[in-house]
C-alpha positions, -999 to +999 in steps of 0.1 A: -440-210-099-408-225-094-383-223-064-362-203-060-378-173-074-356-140-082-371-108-078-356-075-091-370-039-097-366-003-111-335-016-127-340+016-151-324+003-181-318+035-206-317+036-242-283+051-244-252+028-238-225+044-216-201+023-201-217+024-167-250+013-184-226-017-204-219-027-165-255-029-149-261-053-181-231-072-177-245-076-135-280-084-151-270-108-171-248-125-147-278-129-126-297-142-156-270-170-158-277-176-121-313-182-125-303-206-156-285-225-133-312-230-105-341-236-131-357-210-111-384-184-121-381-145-121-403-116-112-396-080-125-416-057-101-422-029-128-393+000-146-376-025-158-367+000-190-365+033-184-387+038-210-409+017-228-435+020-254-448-008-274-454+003-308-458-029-323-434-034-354-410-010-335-398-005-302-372+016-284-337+011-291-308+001-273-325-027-257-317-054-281-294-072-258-317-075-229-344-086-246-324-117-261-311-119-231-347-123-217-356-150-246-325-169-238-336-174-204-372-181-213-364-204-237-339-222-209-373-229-189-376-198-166-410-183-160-413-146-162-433-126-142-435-083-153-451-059-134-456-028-158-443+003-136-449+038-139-417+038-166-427+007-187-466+007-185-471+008-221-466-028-234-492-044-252-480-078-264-445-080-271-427-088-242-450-122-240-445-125-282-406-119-273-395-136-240-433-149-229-439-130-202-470-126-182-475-089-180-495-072-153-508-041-150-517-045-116-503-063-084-495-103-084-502-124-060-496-158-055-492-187-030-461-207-027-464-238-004-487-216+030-472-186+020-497-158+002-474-133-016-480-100-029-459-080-050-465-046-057-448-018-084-460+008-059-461+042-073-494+062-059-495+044-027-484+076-008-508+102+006-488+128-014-490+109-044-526+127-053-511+152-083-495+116-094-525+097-092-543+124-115-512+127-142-514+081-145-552+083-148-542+108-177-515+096-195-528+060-191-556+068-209-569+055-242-568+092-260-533+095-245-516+060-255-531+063-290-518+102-297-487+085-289-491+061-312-492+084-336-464+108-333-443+072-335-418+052-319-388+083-335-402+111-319-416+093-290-382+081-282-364+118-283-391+129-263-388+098-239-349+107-232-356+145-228-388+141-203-369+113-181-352+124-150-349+094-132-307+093-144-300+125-125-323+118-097-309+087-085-274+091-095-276+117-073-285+094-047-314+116-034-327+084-013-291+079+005-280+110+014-282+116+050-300+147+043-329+134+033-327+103+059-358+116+076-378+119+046-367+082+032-380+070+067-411+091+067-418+073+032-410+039+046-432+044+077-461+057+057-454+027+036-453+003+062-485+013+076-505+017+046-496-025+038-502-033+078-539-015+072-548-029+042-531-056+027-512-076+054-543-097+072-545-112+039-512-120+030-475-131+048-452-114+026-458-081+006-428-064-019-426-032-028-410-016-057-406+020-069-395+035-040-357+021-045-353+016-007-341-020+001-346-041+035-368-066+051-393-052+078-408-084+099-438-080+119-443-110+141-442-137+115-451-116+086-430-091+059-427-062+037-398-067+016-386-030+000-368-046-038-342-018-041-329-005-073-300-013-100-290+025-102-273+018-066-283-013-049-282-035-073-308-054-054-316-092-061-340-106-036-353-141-037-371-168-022-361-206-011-376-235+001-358-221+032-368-188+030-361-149+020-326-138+013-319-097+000-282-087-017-267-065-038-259-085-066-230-054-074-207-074-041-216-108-050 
C-alpha cells in the first residue's frame, strides 16, 4: 500500500442532490485531487453511500459523479480500499468492475513498514448493540438479499430513502450536542476498552468508523484513531512516512 494513505468514513452520500449534498461532493472531490497529487492510496472505512445495493445491470441513482470520480482516481494509480458498512453492505462486484476496489466485508489489516494496522467499520461492537447484531444477521442473510433482488433496484430505492434516518439524525448533531456529551464519552470509553481487550496486543494502530466521533486516543506508544464523519467533520485522516495526522477537510 502506498504512502501516504487517506482514510475517510460514513461520508453518507445520499441519492438526492441538494445543494448541501452538491458541497460535501465538491469537498470529496477536492480531496480526490489531493490524493492524485501524492500518488497515494485511499481507504473508505464503510457508509460510504448512504445507501447501496448492487443489483447488477442497475444501481442507485444519483451517484454517477462519485463513482467517475472514483474511476478517475483509480485509473490515476490510486489503490482503493472499501470497507462495506452497515449502509453500503450490499455490493457484490461493481465497485471493483467500476473503480477496482478491494471490497471487504470484514476488518482490514495491514502492515506498513513495523506498524500492524487495523481498520474497522464498527457497528455491533457495543454491548448494546445485541437487537443490532440480530437485525445484520437478518437482513444480511441470503433469503434477505435475494427478496430484494427481486422487488428491484425502483422500489428498493424508494424504500431505501423512506427507511434511512441517518439525514435527520446527524444533522441534528445528536453526537455534538452537549446534552448527550456523557453518552458520546460513555460510547467512546466502552469503545476504547473493548480494542485495549481484544485487539490492541496485536496491533499498534486500530480505526474506527461508524460511530462519527473523531480524535486520536494514544496509549503508551499505541492508537485508536475515531475516522469522523462528512455530515459534520468532514474528517480526512491519513498516514506518512512521518506519521498520523486528523482534519477536517471542510477548514482546509
Amino acid at each position: 500500500m502506498k504512502l501516504p494513505v487517506y482514510f475517510v468514513s460514513d461520508n453518507h452520500f445520499f441519492m438526492d442532490s441538494s445543494d448541501s449534498e452538491k458541497k460535501r461532493r465538491r469537498l470529496l472531490f477536492s480531496l480526490f485531487n489531493q490524493i492524485k497529487k501524492d500518488k497515494g492510496s485511499l481507504i473508505i472505512g464503510g457508509d460510504f453511500f448512504d445507501f447501496w445495493f448492487d443489483y447488477g445491470s442497475n444501481h442507485p441513482s444519483g451517484y454517477e459523479d462519485i463513482l467517475d470520480e472514483l474511476h478517475q482516481l483509480s485509473s490515476n494509480g490510486v489503490e482503493i480500499h472499501y470497507i462495506l458498512g452497515n449502509h453500503d453492505y450490499w455490493d457484490f462486484g461493481y465497485f471493483n468492475k467500476k473503480f477496482k476496489a478491494k471490497t471487504y466485508k470484514g476488518n482490514l489489516e495491514f502492515t506498513i513498514g513495523n506498524q500492524k494496522i487495523l481498520i474497522t467499520h464498527g457497528d455491533g461492537l457495543l454491548s448494546e448493540d445485541y437487537g443490532y447484531r440480530f437485525m445484520r444477521k437478518i437482513i444480511r442473510s441470503k433469503l434477505c438479499i435475494m427478496l430484494f433482488k427481486i422487488i428491484g433496484w425502483n422500489i428498493g430505492c424508494k424504500l431505501a430513502k423512506k427507511i434511512s434516518k441517518t439525514s435527520s439524525k446527524y444533522n441534528r448533531s445528536e453526537y455534538n450536542n452537549k446534552k448527550n456529551d456523557v453518552k458520546k464519552e460513555a460510547i467512546r470509553s466502552e469503545l476504547n476498552q473493548f480494542v485495549l481487550n481484544n485487539w490492541m496486543e496485536d496491533y499498534d494502530t486500530i480505526l474506527i468508523g461508524h460511530y462519527h466521533q473523531t480524535g486520536i486516543d494514544k496509549f503508551d506508544d499505541k492508537k485508536i484513531i475515531y475516522l469522523g464523519d462528512w455530515l459534520n467533520y468532514f474528517t480526512v485522516t491519513s498516514l506518512y512516512d512521518e506519521g498520523w495526522k486528523q482534519i477536517s477537510w471542510r477548514e482546509k
